[in-house]
C-alpha positions in Angstrom: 57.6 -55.1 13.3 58.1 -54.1 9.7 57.6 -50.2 10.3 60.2 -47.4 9.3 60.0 -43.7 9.3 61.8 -41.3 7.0 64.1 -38.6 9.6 62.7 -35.6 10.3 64.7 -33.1 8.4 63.2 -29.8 10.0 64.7 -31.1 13.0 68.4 -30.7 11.8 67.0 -26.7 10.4 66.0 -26.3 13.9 69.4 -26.8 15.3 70.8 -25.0 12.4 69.5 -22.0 13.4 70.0 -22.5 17.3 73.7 -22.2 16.3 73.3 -19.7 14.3 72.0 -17.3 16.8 73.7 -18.9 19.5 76.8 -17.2 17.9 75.1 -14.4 17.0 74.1 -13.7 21.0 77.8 -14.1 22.0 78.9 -11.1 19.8 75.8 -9.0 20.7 76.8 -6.2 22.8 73.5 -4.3 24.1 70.5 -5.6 25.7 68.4 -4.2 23.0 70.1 -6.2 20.3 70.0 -8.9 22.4 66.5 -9.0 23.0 65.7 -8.7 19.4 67.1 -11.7 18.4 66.3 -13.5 21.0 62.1 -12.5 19.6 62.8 -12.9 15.9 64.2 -16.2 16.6 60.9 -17.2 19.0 59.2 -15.8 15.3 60.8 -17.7 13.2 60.6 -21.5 15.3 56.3 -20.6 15.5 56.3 -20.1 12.0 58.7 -23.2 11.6 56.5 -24.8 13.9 52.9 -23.6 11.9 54.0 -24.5 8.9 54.9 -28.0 9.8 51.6 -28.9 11.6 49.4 -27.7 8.7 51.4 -28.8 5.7 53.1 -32.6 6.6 51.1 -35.3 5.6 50.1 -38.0 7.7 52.5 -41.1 7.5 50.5 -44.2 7.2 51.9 -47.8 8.4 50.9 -51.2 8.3 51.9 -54.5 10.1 50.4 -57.2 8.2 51.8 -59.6 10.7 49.9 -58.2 13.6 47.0 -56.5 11.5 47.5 -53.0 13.1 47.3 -49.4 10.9 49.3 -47.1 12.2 49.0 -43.3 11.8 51.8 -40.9 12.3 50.9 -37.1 12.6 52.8 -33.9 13.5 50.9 -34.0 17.1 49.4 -37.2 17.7 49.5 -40.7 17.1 47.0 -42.9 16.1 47.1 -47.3 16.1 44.0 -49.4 14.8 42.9 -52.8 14.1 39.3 -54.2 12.9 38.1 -57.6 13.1 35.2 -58.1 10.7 31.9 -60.6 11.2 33.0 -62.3 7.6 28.9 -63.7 6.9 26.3 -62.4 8.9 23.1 -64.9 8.9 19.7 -63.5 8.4 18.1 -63.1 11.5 20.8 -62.6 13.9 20.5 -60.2 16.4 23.6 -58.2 16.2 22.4 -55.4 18.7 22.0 -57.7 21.5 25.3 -59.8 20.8 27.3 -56.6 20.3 26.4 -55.8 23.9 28.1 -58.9 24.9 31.5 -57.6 23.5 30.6 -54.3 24.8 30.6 -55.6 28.3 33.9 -57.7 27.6 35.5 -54.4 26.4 34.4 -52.4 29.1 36.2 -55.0 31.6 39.4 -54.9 29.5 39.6 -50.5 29.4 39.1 -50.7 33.2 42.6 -52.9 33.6 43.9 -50.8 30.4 42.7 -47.6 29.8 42.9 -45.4 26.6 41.5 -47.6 24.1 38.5 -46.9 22.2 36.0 -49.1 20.5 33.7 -48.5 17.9 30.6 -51.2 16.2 31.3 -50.2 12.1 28.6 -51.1 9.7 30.1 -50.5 6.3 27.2 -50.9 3.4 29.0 -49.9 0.0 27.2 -48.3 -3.2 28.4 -51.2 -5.0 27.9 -55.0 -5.7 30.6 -55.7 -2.8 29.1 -57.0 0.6 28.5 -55.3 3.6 30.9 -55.2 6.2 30.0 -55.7 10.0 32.8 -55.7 12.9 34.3 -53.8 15.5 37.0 -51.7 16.0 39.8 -51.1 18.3 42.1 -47.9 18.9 44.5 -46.3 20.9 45.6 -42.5 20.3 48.3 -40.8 22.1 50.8 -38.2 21.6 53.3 -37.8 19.5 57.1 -38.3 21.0 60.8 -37.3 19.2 60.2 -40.4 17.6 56.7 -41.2 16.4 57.6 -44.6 15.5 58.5 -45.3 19.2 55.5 -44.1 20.2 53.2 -45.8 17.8 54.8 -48.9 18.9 54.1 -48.6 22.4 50.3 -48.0 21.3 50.6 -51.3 19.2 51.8 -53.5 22.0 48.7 -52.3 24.1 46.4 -52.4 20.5 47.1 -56.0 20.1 46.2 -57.3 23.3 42.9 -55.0 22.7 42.7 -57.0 19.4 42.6 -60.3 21.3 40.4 -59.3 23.6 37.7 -58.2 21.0 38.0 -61.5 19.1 37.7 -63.8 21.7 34.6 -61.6 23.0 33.2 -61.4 19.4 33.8 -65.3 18.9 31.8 -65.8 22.0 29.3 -63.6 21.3 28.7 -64.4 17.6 29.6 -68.7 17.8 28.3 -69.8 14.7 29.6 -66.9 12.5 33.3 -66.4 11.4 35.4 -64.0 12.7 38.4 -62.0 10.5 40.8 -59.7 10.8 40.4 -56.8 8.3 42.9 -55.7 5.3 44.4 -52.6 4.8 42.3 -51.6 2.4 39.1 -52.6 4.8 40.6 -50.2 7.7 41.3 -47.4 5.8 37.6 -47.6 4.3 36.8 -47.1 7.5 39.1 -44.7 8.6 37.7 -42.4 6.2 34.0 -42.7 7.4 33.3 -45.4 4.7 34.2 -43.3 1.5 36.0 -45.2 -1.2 38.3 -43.2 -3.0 38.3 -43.6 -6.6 41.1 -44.3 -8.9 42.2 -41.6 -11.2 41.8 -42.9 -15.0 
């Protein structure tokens, strides 16, 4: 895969000041001294720790190869992929074929738990057409290296992916079936708000 992920600096400050009080507990000499380091360093990691969760933004990744989105957070990670009904014919009843891949999904999460599937009907305010499709994710959390994690979660996200398409291509035959863009996922993502360009 075609993923990287920056090093996480706060990590070598962490250590930095594990040192640093490390020496400073070998030259304490009373309890009480002891003890109060040993709580203002406990302060100052929570803070560390606080400030990390609320303030990093979320590292987004994408494997065109595969068609995956992949989300790196400070607690969690998060893998998707969408596979889009390209032309929906009028008439088609996509309630009742959606149950089909319902029921082929359901199978699939009993062998494979953890995954989570969602039926997206995207209708924008524009002239663009509506989007109709499914998608697929897997969440978990976050290890020393996000990136290991999140591929993990992609190895088990593609085989959902397969899956979903050959249940959607049998359940919708004479429509075709596509895997979504970046752009189309992160639409999505965002509960189908388009974020406008800054002139």
């Amino acid at each position: 895969m075609s993923w990287h992920e920056s090093p996480n600096l706060h990590w070598f400050l962490v250590a930095a000041l594990a040192a640093a009080w490390g020496i400073s507990f070998s030259t304490q000499q009373s309890l009480e001294q002891l003890v109060l380091s040993i709580v203002g360093m406990a302060t100052l990691l929570l803070f560390l720790a606080v400030y990390k969760s609320s303030s990093e933004i979320p590292k987004v990744l994408w494997d065109a190869n595969r068609g995956i989105l992949g989300v790196i957070r400070s607690r969690g990670v998060e893998a998707n992929a969408l596979r889009l009904i390209r032309s929906v014919p009028l008439g088609i009843d996509l309630s009742h074929s959606a149950n089909k891949v319902l029921s082929a999904m359901s199978i699939r999460y009993q062998d494979e738990p953890g995954g989570f599937l969602e039926f997206i009907v995207h209708r924008p305010l524009g002239s663009s057409g509506t989007k109709v499709g499914f998608i697929v994710s897997r969440k978990g959390i976050r290890l020393p290296s996000g990136l290991r994690r999140l591929a993990i979660l992609s190895d088990k996200l593609l085989e959902d992916a397969f899956v979903l398409e050959a249940a959607m291509r049998a359940a919708y035959p004479h429509t075709p079936i596509d895997s979504a863009e970046v752009e189309e996922i992160e639409i999505i993502r965002r509960g189908g708000v388009e974020l406008l360009a800054k002139a």
